[in-house]
C-alpha positions in Angstrom: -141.3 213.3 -77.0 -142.0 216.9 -78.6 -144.2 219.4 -77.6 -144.9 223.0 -77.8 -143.9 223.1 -74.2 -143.0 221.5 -71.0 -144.2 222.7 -67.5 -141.7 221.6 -64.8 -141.6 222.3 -60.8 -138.8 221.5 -58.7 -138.5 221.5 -54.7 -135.9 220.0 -52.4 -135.7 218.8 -48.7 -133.5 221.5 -47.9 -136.3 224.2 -47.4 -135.4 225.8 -50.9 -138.7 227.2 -52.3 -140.6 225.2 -55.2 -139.5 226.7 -58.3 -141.4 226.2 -61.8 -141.7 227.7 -65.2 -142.1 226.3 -68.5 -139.3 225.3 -71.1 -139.2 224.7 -74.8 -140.2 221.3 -75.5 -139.8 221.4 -79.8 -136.6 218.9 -79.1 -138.4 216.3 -77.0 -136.3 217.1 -73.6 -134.8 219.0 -71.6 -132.4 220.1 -68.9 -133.0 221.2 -65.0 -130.5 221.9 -62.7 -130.8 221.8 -58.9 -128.5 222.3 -55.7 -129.2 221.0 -52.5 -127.2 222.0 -49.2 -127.8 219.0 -47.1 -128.5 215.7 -47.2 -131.6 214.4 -48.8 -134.1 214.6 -52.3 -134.6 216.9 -55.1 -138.2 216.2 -56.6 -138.7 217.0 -60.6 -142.0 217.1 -61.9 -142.6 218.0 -65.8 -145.9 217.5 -68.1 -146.4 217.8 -71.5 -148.4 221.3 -72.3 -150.2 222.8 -75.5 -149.2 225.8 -77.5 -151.3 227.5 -74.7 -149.3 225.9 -71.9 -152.1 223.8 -70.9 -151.0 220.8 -69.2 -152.1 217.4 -71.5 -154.2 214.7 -70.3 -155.7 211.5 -71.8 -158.7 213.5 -72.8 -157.3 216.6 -74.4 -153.7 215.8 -75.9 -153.8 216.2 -79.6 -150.3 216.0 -79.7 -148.0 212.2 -80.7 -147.2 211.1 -77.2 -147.1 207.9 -75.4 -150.6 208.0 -73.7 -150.0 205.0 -71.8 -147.5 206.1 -69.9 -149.6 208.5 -68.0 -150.1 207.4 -64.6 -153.0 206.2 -63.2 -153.4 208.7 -59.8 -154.5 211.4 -62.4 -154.9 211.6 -65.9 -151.9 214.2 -66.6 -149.2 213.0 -69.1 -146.1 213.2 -66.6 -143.2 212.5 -65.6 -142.1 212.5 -61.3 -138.4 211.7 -60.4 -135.7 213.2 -58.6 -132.2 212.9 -57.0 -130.8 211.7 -53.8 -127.9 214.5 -52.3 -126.1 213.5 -49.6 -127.1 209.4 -49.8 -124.9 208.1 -47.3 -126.0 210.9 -44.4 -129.0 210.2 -44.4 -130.8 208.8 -41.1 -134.1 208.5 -39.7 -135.3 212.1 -38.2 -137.1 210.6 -35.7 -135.6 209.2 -32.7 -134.6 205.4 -32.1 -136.0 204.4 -28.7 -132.8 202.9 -26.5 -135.2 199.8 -25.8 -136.4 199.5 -29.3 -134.8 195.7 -29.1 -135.9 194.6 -25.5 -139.5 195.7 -26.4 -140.1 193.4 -29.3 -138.6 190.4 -27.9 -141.0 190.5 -25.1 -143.4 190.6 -27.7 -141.6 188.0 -29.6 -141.2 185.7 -26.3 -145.2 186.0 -25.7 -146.2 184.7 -29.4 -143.7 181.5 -29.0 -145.5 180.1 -26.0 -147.3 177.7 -25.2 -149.1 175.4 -28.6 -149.7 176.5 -31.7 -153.8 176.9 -31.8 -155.2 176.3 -35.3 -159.0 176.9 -35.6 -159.1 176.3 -39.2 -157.0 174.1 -41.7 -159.3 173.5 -44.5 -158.1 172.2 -47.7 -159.1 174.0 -50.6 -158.6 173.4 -54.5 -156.1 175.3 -56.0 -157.5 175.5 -59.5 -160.6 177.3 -57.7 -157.3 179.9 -57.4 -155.5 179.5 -60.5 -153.0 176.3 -59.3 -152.9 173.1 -59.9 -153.2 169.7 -58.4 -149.0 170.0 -58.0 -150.2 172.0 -54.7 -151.5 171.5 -51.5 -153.9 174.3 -50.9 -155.2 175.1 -47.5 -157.1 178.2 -45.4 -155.5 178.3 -42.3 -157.1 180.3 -39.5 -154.7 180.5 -36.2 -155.4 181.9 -32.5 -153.8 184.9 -31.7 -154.7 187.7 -29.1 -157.5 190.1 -29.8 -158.4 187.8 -32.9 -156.9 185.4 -34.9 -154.2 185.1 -38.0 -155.3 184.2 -41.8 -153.8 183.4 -44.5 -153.7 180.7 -47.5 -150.8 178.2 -47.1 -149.4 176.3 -50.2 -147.2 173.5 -50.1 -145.9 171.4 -53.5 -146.1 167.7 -53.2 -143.8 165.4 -53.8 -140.7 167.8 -52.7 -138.4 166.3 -50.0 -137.0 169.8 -48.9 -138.6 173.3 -49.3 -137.7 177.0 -48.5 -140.4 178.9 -46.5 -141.6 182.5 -47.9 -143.9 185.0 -46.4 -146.1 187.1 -48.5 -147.7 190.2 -47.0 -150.5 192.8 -48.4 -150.3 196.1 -49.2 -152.4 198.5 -47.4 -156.2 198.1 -47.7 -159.2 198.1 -45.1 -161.2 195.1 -47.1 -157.9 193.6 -49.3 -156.9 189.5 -49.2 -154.4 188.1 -49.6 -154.3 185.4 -52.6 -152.6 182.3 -52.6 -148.9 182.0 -54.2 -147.6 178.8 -55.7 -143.9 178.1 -56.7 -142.2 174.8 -56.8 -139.7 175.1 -54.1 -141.3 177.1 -51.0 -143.7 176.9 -48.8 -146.0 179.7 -49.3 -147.9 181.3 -46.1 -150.0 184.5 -48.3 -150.5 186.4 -45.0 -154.2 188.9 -44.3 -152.8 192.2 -42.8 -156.2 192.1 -40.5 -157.9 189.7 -38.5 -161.5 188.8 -40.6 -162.3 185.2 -42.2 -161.0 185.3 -45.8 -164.2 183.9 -47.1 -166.1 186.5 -45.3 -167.0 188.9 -48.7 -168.0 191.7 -46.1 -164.6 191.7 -44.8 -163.4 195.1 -44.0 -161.7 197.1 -41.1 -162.0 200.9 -40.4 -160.4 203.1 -43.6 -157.9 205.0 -42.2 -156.4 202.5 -39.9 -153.2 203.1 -37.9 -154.0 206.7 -38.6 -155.4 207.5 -35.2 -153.4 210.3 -32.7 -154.8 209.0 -29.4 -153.7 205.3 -30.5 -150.8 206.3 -32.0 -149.7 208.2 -28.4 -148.7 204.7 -27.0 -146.7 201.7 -28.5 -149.3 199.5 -27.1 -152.2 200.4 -28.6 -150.8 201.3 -32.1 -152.5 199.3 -34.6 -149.6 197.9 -36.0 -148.9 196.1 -32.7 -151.4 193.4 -33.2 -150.8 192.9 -37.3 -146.7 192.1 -35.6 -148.3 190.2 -33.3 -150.3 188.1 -36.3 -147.1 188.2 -38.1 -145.0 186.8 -36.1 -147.1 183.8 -34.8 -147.4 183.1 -38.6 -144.2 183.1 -39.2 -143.6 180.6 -36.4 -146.7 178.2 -37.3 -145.0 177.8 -40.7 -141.8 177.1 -39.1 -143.2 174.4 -37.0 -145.4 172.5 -40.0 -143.2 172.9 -42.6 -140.0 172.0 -40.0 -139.6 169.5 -37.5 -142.2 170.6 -35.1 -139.1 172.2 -32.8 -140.9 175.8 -32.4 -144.1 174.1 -30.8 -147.0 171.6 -31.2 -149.5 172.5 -34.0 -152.9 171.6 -31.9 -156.4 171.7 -34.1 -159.3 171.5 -31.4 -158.4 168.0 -29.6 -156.1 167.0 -32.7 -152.1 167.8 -33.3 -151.3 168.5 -36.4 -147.7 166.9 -37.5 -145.0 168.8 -38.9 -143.7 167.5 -42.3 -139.9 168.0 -41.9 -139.1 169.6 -44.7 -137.5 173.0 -43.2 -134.8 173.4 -40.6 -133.5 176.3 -39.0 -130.7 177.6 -41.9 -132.2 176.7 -45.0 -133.9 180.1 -46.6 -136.9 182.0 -45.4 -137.6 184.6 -47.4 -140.1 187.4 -46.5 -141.3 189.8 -49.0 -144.1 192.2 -50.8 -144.4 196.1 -51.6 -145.5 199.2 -49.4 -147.4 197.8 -46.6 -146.5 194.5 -47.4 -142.8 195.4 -47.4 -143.5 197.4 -43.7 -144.1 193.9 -42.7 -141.6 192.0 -44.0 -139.1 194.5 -42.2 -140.7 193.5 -39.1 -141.0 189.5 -39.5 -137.3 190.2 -40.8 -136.2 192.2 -37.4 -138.0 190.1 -35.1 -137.7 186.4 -36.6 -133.6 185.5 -36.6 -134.8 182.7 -39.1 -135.4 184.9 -41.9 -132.4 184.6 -44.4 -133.6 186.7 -47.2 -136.0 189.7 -47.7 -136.9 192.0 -50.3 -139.0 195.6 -49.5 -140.4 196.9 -52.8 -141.3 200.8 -52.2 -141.1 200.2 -48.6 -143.8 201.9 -46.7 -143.6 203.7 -42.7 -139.7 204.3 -43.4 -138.5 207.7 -41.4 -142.1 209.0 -40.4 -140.6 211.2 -38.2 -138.5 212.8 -41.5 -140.6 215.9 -41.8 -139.3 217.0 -38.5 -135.7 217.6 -40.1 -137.2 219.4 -43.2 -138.0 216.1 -45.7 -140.7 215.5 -47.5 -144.3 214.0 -45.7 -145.2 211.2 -47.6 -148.3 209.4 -46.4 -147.9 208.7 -43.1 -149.5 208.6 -39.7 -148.5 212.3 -37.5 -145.3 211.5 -36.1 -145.5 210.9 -32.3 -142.6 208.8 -30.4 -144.4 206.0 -30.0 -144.5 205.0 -33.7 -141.0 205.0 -33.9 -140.8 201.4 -32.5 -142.9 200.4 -35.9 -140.7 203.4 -38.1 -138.7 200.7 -40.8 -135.5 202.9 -40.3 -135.7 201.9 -36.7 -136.7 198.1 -37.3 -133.9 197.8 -39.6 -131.5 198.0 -37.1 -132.6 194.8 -35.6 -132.5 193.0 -38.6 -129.7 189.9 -38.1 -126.2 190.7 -40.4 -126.4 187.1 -41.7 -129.7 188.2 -43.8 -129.5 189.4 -47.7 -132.1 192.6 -48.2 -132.8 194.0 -51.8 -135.2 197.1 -51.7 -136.7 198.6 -54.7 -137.8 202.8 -54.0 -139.0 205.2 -56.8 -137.6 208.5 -57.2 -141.2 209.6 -58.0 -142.8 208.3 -55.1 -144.6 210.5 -52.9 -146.5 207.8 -50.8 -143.1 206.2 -49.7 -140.7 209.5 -49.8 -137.2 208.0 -51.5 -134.7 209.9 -48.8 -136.8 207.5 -46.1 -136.4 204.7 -48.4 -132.2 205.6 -47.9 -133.1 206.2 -44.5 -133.8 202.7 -44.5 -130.7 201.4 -46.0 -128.6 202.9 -44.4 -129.6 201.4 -41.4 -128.9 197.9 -42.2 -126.3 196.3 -41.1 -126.6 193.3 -43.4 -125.8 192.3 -47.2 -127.9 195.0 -49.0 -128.8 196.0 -52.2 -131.1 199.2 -53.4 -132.3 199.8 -57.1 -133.8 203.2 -57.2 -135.8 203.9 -60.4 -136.4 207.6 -62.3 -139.9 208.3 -62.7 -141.3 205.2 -60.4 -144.3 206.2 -58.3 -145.5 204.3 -55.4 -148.0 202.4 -57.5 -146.7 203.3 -61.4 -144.1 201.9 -63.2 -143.0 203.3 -66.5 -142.8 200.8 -69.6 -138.9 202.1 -69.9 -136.8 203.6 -67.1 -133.4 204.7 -65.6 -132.5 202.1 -62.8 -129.8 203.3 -60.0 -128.2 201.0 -58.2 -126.5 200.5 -55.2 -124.9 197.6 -52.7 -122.4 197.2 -50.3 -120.3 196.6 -52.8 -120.6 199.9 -53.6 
């Protein structure tokens, strides 16, 4: 794309100062050149400018550019990438508590015993939702402490076996999940909060998990209770779509039977983007059933990276306590017998890439990483530069 000019910044996690200027932009593109001296990302941003080195928006551009591939965050026509230096030295910067294991299968042990309680299991239409009557549609409301899990639970008829998947939400104090359909799983669409889904006042504080005097102690984290919600999902789906092995299903004075159509090895698959993927990475880490995950710009991955010079993203103030919920931490748990693909863009400044490698490199598992050019947390370009990576190399 032509212009009179570009404006362009670049800064890298090595402490070098931001540098920008302005380049000649009459051939469409041009070249920058960084060097980094230890391990982590080189952030590029360039934006279309005038013949007065204005930078162009939607409003003001007179000039023959794509429009539509400015990003919605602002109205600047622009592009946000990087590099990665250093990828496979890269590690969490905050520290990995010794009993980061131990802790969450206490956790884990409390949520498995005793029944399953359901308070709600109404059966809904799915074409009020966009499916059809090749689903079984049901609001499922289910004990938990503190409050109770939510979620909408699909389940296709006339299927002898099914896979089980896990969809989470992306970070929001009033956001629902909605319902999923697909022909071969068992869909549990999972609330990140505890409120009744057909409550339209639903809503939680803002800025939740943001809080320093709750963020002090693992206990009283937020997070701690969306696990906890988590994970008893996770195991009431187990139990009705299995064989009823991980606990009776009770509905007031009724038990609810399971279907037997899971068992422990077929595929459970948990997945969804930023917050969403911060939960998957726990249900993955703390469930040994889940075969299969994918984390799409996963969020909370190396909060304590600013402390080694990286980039802040959006995240809580580091304190010790959050590093039992940090994804680089959670990762190590995860069971080598499970298949992760993450997604990260090399734009995003909400989910910092170098965590996002932070994150891979901690898996010890069969893993897969596509990092895109000019991806931001919540814009995708119409055309872009995928890199990708495995353990295949």
């Amino acid at each position: 794309v032509s212009a009179p000019y570009f404006y362009y910044s670049v800064e890298g996690e090595d402490g070098q100062p931001k540098t920008e200027g302005h380049a000649d932009g009459s051939k469409g593109h041009f070249t920058v050149k960084a060097k980094m001296s230890k391990p982590g990302a080189i952030r590029v941003e360039a934006y279309v400018c005038n013949s007065d080195k204005v930078k162009q928006t939607k409003d003001n551009s007179p000039l023959h550019v794509d429009l539509a591939t400015s990003t919605p965050q602002t109205d600047n026509v622009r592009f946000r990438g990087g590099a990665i230096a250093g990828f496979e030295q890269i590690t969490a910067g905050g520290k990995i508590q010794s009993d980061l294991g131990e802790y969450w299968d206490g956790v884990v042990s409390d949520c498995y015993k005793g029944d399953i309680k359901v308070l709600r299991f109404d059966e809904l239409d799915p074409a009020d939702f966009g499916g059809t009557d090749k689903h079984q549609l049901y609001l499922v409301e289910i004990e938990a402490a503190d409050g109770f899990v939510t979620g909408y639970l699909t389940i296709p008829k006339n299927k002898n076996s099914l896979a089980l998947r896990c969809n989470f939400v992306s970070y929001g104090a009033a956001k629902k999940p909605n319902p999923v359909f697909s022909d071969n799983y068992a869909n549990f669409s999972i609330c990140a909060h505890s409120y009744h889904l057909d409550d339209p006042n639903a809503s939680v504080e803002n800025r939740y998990g943001f809080d320093n005097t709750e963020n002090q102690n693992r206990d009283t984290v937020y997070f701690k209770k969306m696990f906890i919600r988590n994970i008893i999902a996770a195991r009431f789906l187990k139990a009705y779509v299995g064989d009823g092995s991980y606990g009776k299903i009770v509905l007031g004075e009724k038990t609810i039977a399971p279907l037997n159509k899971w068992k422990v090895g077929d595929e459970f698959y948990v997945q969804g983007g930023s917050q969403a993927s911060f939960q998957s990475v726990a249900i993955a880490a703390m469930d040994n059933d889940v075969t299969k995950a994918s984390f799409g710009v996963p969020w909370f991955c190396d909060i304590g990276g600013n402390l080694v010079g990286r980039f802040d993203g959006w995240n809580p103030d580091y304190t010790d306590a959050l590093m039992y919920y940090d994804c680089c931490a959670l990762a190590t748990l995860i069971e080598s017998d499970a298949t992760v693909s993450i997604t990260a863009g090399l734009g995003d400044t909400t989910s910092e890439p170098s965590g996002v490698v932070a994150l891979y490199n901690a898996l010890n598992c069969p893993k897969s990483m596509s990092m895109m050019q000019n991806r931001e947390h919540t814009y995708e370009p119409p055309s872009m530069k995928v890199y990708k990576i495995s353990d295949n190399g």
